[in-house]
C-alpha positions in Angstrom: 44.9 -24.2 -69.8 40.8 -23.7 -70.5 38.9 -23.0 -73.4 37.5 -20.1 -73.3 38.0 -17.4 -70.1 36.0 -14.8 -69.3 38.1 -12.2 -67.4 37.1 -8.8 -65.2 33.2 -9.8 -64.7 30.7 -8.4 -62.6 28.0 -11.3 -61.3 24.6 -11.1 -60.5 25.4 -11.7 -56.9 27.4 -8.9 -56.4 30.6 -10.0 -57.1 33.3 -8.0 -59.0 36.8 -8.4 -61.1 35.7 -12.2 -61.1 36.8 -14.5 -63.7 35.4 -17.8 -65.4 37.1 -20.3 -66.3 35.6 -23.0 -69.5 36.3 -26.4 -70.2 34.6 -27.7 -72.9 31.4 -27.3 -72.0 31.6 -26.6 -68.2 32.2 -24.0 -65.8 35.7 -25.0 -64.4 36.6 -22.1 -62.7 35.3 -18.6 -60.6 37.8 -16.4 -58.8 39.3 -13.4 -59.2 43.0 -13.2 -60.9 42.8 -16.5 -62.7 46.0 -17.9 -63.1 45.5 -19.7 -66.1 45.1 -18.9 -70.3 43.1 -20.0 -73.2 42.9 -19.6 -76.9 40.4 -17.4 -76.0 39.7 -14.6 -73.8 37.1 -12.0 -73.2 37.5 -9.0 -71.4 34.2 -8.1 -69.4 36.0 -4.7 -68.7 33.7 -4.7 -65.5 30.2 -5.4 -66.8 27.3 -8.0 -65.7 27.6 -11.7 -66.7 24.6 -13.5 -66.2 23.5 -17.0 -66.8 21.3 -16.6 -70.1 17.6 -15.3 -69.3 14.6 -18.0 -69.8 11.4 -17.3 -70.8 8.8 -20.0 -69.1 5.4 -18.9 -70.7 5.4 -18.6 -74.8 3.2 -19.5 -77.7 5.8 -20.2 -80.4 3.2 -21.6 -82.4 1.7 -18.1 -83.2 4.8 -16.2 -82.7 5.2 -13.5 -85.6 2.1 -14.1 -87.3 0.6 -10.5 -86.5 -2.0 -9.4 -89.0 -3.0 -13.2 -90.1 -5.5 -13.2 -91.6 -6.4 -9.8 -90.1 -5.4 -7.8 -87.0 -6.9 -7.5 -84.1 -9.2 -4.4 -84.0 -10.4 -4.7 -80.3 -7.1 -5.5 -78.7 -9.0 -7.8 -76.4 -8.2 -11.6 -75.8 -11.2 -13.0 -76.7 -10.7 -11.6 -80.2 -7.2 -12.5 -80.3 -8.3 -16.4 -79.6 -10.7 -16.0 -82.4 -7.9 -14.7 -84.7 -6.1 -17.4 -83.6 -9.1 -19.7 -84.7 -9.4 -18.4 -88.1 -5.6 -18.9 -88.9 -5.1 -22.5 -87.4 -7.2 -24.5 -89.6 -5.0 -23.1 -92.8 -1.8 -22.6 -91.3 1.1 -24.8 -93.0 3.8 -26.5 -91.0 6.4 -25.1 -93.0 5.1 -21.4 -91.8 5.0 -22.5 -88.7 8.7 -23.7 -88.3 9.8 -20.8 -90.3 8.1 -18.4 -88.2 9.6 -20.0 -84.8 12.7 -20.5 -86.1 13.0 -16.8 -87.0 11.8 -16.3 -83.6 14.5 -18.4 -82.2 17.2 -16.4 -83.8 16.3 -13.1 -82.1 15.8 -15.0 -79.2 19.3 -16.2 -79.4 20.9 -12.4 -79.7 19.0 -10.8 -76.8 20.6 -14.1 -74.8 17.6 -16.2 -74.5 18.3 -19.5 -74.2 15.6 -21.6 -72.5 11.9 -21.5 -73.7 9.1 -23.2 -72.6 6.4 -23.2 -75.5 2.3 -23.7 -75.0 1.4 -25.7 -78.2 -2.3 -25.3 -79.2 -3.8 -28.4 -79.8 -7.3 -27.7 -80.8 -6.7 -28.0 -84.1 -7.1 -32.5 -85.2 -4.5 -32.5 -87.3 -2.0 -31.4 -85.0 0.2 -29.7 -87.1 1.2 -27.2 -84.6 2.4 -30.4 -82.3 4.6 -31.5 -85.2 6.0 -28.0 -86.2 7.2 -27.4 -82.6 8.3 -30.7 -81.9 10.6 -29.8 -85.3 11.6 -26.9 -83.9 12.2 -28.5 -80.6 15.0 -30.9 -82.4 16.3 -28.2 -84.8 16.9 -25.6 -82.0 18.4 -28.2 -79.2 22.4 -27.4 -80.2 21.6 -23.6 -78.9 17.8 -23.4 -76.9 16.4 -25.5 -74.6 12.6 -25.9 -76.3 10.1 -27.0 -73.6 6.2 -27.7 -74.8 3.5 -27.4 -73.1 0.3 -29.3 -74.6 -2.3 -26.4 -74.1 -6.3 -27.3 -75.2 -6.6 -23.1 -76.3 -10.3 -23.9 -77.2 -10.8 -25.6 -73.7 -10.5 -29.0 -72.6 -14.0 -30.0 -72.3 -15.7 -26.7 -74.2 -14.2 -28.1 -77.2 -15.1 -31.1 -79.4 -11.7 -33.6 -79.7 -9.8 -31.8 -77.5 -9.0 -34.7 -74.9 -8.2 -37.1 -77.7 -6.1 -34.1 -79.1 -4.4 -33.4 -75.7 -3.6 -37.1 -75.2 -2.3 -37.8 -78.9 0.2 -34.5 -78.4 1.6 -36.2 -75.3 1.6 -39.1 -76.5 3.8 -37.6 -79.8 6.7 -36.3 -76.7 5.2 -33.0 -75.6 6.5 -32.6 -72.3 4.1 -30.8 -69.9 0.4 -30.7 -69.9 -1.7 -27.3 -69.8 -4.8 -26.1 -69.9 -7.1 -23.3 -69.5 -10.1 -24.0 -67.3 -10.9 -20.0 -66.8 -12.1 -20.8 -70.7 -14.3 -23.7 -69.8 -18.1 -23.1 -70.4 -18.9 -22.9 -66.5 -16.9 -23.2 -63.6 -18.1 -26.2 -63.0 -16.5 -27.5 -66.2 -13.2 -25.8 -65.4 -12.8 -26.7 -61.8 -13.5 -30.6 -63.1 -10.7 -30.1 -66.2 -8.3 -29.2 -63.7 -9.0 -32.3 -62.0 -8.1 -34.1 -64.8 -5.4 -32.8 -66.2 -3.5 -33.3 -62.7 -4.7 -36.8 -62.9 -3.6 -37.5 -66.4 0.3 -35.6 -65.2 0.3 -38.0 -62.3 -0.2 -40.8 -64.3 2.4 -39.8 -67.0 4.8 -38.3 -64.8 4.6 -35.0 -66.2 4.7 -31.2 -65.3 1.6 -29.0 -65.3 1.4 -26.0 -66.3 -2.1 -23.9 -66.8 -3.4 -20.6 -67.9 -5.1 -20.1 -65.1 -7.5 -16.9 -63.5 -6.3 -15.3 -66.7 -9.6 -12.7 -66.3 -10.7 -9.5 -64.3 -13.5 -11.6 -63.0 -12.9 -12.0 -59.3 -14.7 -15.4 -58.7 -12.7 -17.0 -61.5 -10.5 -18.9 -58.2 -9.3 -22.1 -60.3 -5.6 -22.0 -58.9 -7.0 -22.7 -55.7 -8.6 -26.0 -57.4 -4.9 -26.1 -59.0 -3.3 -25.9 -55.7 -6.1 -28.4 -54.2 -5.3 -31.1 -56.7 -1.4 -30.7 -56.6 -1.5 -32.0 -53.3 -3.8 -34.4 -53.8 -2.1 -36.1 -56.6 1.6 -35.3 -54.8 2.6 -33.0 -57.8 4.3 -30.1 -55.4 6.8 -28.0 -57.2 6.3 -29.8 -60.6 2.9 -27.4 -61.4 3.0 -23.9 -62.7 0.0 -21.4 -62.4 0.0 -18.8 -65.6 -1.4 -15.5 -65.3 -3.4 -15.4 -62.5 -4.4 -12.0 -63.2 -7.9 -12.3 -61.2 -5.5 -12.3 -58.1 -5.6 -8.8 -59.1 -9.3 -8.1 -58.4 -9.8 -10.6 -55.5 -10.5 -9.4 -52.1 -7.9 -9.6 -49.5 -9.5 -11.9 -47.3 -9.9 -14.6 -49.8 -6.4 -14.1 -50.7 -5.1 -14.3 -47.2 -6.4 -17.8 -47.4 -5.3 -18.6 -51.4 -1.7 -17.6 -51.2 -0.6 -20.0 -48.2 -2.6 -22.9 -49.8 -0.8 -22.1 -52.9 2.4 -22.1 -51.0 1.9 -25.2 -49.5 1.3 -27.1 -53.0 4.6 -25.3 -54.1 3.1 -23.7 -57.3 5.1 -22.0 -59.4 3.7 -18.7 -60.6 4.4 -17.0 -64.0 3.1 -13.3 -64.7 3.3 -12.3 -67.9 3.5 -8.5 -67.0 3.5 -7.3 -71.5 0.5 -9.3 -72.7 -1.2 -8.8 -68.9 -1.0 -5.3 -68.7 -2.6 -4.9 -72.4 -5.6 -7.5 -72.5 -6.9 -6.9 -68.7 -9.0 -3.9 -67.4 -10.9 -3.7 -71.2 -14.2 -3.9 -69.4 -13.2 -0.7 -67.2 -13.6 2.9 -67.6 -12.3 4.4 -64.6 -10.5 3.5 -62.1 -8.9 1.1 -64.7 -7.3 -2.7 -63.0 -3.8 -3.5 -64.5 -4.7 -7.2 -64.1 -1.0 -8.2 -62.9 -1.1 -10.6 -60.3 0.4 -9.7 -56.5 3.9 -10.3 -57.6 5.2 -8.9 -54.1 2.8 -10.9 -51.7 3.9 -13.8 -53.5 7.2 -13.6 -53.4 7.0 -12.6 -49.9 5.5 -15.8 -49.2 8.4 -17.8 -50.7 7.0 -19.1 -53.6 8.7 -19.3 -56.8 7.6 -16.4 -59.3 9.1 -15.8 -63.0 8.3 -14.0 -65.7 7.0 -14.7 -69.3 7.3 -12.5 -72.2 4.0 -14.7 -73.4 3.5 -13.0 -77.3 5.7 -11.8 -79.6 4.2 -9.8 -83.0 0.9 -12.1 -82.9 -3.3 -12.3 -82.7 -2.8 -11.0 -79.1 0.2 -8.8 -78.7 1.4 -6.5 -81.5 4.8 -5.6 -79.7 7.4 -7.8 -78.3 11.5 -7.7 -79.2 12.4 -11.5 -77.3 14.2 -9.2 -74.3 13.2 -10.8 -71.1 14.7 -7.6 -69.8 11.6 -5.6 -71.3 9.3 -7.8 -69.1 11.2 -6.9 -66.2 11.4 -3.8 -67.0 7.8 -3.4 -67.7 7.0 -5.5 -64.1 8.9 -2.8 -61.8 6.4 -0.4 -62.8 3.4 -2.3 -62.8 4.3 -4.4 -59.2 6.0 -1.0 -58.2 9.2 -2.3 -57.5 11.4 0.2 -57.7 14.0 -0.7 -54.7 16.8 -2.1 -55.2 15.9 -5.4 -53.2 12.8 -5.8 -55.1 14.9 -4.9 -58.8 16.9 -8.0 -57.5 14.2 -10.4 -56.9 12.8 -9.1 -60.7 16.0 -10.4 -62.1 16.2 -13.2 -60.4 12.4 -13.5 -61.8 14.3 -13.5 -65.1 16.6 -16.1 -64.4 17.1 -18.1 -61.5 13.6 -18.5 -61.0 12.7 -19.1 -63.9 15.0 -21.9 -64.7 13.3 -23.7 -61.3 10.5 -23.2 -63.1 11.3 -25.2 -66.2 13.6 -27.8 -63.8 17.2 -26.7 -66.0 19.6 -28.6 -65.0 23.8 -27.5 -64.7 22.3 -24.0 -64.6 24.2 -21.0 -63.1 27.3 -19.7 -62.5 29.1 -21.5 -60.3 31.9 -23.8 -61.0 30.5 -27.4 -62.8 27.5 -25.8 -64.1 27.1 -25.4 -67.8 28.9 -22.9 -69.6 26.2 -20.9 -70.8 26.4 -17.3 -70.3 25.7 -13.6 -71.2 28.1 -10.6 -71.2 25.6 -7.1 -70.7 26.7 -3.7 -71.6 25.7 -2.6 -68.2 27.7 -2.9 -64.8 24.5 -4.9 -62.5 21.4 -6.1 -63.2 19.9 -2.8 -61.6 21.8 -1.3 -64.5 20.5 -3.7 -66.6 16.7 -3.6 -65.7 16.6 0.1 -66.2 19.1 0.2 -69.9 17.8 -3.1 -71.4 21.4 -3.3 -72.7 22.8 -4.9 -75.5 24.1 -8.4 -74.9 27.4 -8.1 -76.2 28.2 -12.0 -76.0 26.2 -15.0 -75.8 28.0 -18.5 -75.0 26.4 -21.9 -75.3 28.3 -24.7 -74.0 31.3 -23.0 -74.0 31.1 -21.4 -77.9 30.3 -17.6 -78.9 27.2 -18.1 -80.5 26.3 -14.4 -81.1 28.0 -11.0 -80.3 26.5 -7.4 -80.5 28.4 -4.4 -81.0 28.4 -2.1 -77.5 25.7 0.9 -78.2 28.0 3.7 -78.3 26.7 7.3 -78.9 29.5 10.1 -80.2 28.7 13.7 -79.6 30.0 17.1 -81.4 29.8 19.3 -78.3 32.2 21.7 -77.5 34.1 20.8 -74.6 32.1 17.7 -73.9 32.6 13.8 -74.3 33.1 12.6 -78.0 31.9 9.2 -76.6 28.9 8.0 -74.3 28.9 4.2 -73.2 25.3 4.3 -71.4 26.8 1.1 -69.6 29.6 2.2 -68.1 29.6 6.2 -68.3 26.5 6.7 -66.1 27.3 3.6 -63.2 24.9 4.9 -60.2 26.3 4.6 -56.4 24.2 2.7 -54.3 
């Protein structure tokens, strides 16, 4: 007897007709033709079940605050950090936990359940630190809240920001960030990466930096990044951001970057929505993209995921919480459009992503955690190209949200009252 079985599943892997098996709040079981019942069942009826997609690059703190105290005219980032500027000072913490909390809710239907956060802490008072680390507690029965202490303002180029940086962590904010691209000279940002490693080592934290996030080919800080990781024995615990310069640097240069980078384990996390719309403003024609070389990377075996980055705030005016819009979004920009390279995007989405954020118990396989999503579409090819509706979400073991299949009904003559995009258009490999 379980608790909860799904039955007839398709997995991410490939496999089909699979069931899983729940026990409280594990994965027990993963065959085909269970042999078993439980209070409850769920027929897949032969779509995708996936472990829940995670999001490792977010600003929560600014989430849904588009159009505070004005929107942003140029579309640029510079002007949405200044935006940013203007609301900080008066923002409440009551807005911001309302506003994340909302946030957290869509996040929670489109089958999001792991978030890591950057927290601005520019701002003395620190009342972005204590909204998210509220949010962090209030959301912990249904998403894993990680946050990130991120100097937006710069770590040196702005006055209190160490103090700030060190009082955040201090207050149980996990991972330490920064943004030395934003620094007033290189200098300045090569010497803040320095010390940000230096202050992770000595706390035993994570890294985790905006990093390169410009057009401007000499702006080469994740090779300081990389530099210092292995100086300070930090190897697979850092995360690079961004890196859109990668973009614009010359091949030679990055024929040396990407193995150093490799050999310091960095994590890299494109942000393909927000990167795609802030880079290239400077261009006319040919216009850059600014996404970094998602395929050289993950040809050289490091560890790349995605971030959906902004939702509905000073720097992005779009955004829904799918994590299957960013992939879908990153097989047209990385043109990866095979089906090897759609798998390695949802992976990007998933399984990468939670090595990213170091999730524990996470998968499919029997005596992970029984968290899982049921997809109204048969693979995650399918699932890339539809952006389906998640038509369960399970947390531990529990339902915690359902969506109703999209189902269109036609009045055709001699055609299909029904279409289930899902399951009625299946492509054969």
């Amino acid at each position: 007897m379980f608790d909860l079985i799904v039955r007839n599943a398709n997995l991410p892997d490939g496999r089909t007709g699979i069931d899983i098996g729940i026990e409280g709040d594990r994965i027990i079981a993963v065959e085909r033709n269970l042999q078993a019942q439980a209070p409850e069942e769920i027929d897949a009826t032969g779509r995708l079940v996936s472990p829940p997609f995670v999001d490792p690059h977010f600003h929560m703190d600014a989430t849904l605050s588009l159009g505070l105290p004005r929107m942003n005219v140029s579309g640029t980032l510079l002007e949405g950090i200044a935006l940013w500027g203007e609301l900080r000072p008066i923002v409440t913490k009551e807005e911001l936990v309302d506003r994340a909390l909302r946030y957290c809710d869509l996040a929670v239907t489109q089958g999001l359940l792991f978030i890591r956060s950057h927290v601005d802490t520019s701002d003395p008072r620190l009342v972005t630190v204590e909204a998210m680390i509220e949010v962090r507690e209030r959301v912990a029965p249904y998403i894993d809240l990680q946050l990130v202490a991120f100097p937006q303002d710069g770590y040196y180029r702005s006055p209190g920001a160490i103090d700030a940086l060190n009082r955040a962590l201090d207050m149980g904010v996990d991972i330490v960030g920064g943004i030395p691209h934003f620094e007033r000279t290189i200098g300045d940002g090569t010497a803040s990466v320095e010390a940000l490693c230096r202050i992770a080592a000595d706390r035993g934290l994570p890294v985790d930096m905006h990093c390169d996030e410009t057009d401007d080919p000499l702006s080469r800080h994740v090779e300081t990044l990389a530099a210092q990781t292995i100086r300070f024995g930090l190897q697979g615990r850092v995360a690079g951001s961004h890196l859109t310069s990668m973009h614009s640097m010359d091949n030679y240069y990055v024929s040396k970057l990407i193995p150093l980078m490799a050999e310091a384990e960095i994590n890299v996390i494109p942000n393909p929505l927000i990167n795609i719309m802030l880079q290239g403003r400077h261009d006319t024609y040919p216009k850059r993209r600014g996404m970094t070389r998602v395929r050289e990377l993950m040809d050289a075996g490091l560890n790349v995921s995605f971030g959906h980055d902004c939702v509905m705030d000073p720097w992005y005016s779009m955004g829904s919480g799918d994590m299957l819009e960013v992939g879908h979004m990153a097989i047209h920009v990385a043109q990866m459009a095979g089906i090897d390279d759609k798998r390695k995007i949802f992976d990007a989405l998933t399984v990468n992503s939670a090595k990213t954020m170091g999730l524990a118990g996470y998968g499919l396989e029997k005596g992970c955690n029984a968290d899982l999503v049921i997809l109204q579409a048969s693979d995650t090819l399918e699932a890339l190209r539809l952006k389906p509706n998640r038509l369960a979400v399970i947390r531990r073991g529990k339902v915690i949200a359902r969506t109703e299949p999209r189902i269109g009904e036609l009045s055709l003559n001699g055609r299909p009252a029904r279409i289930d995009p899902g399951l009625d258009y299946i492509p054969r490999y």
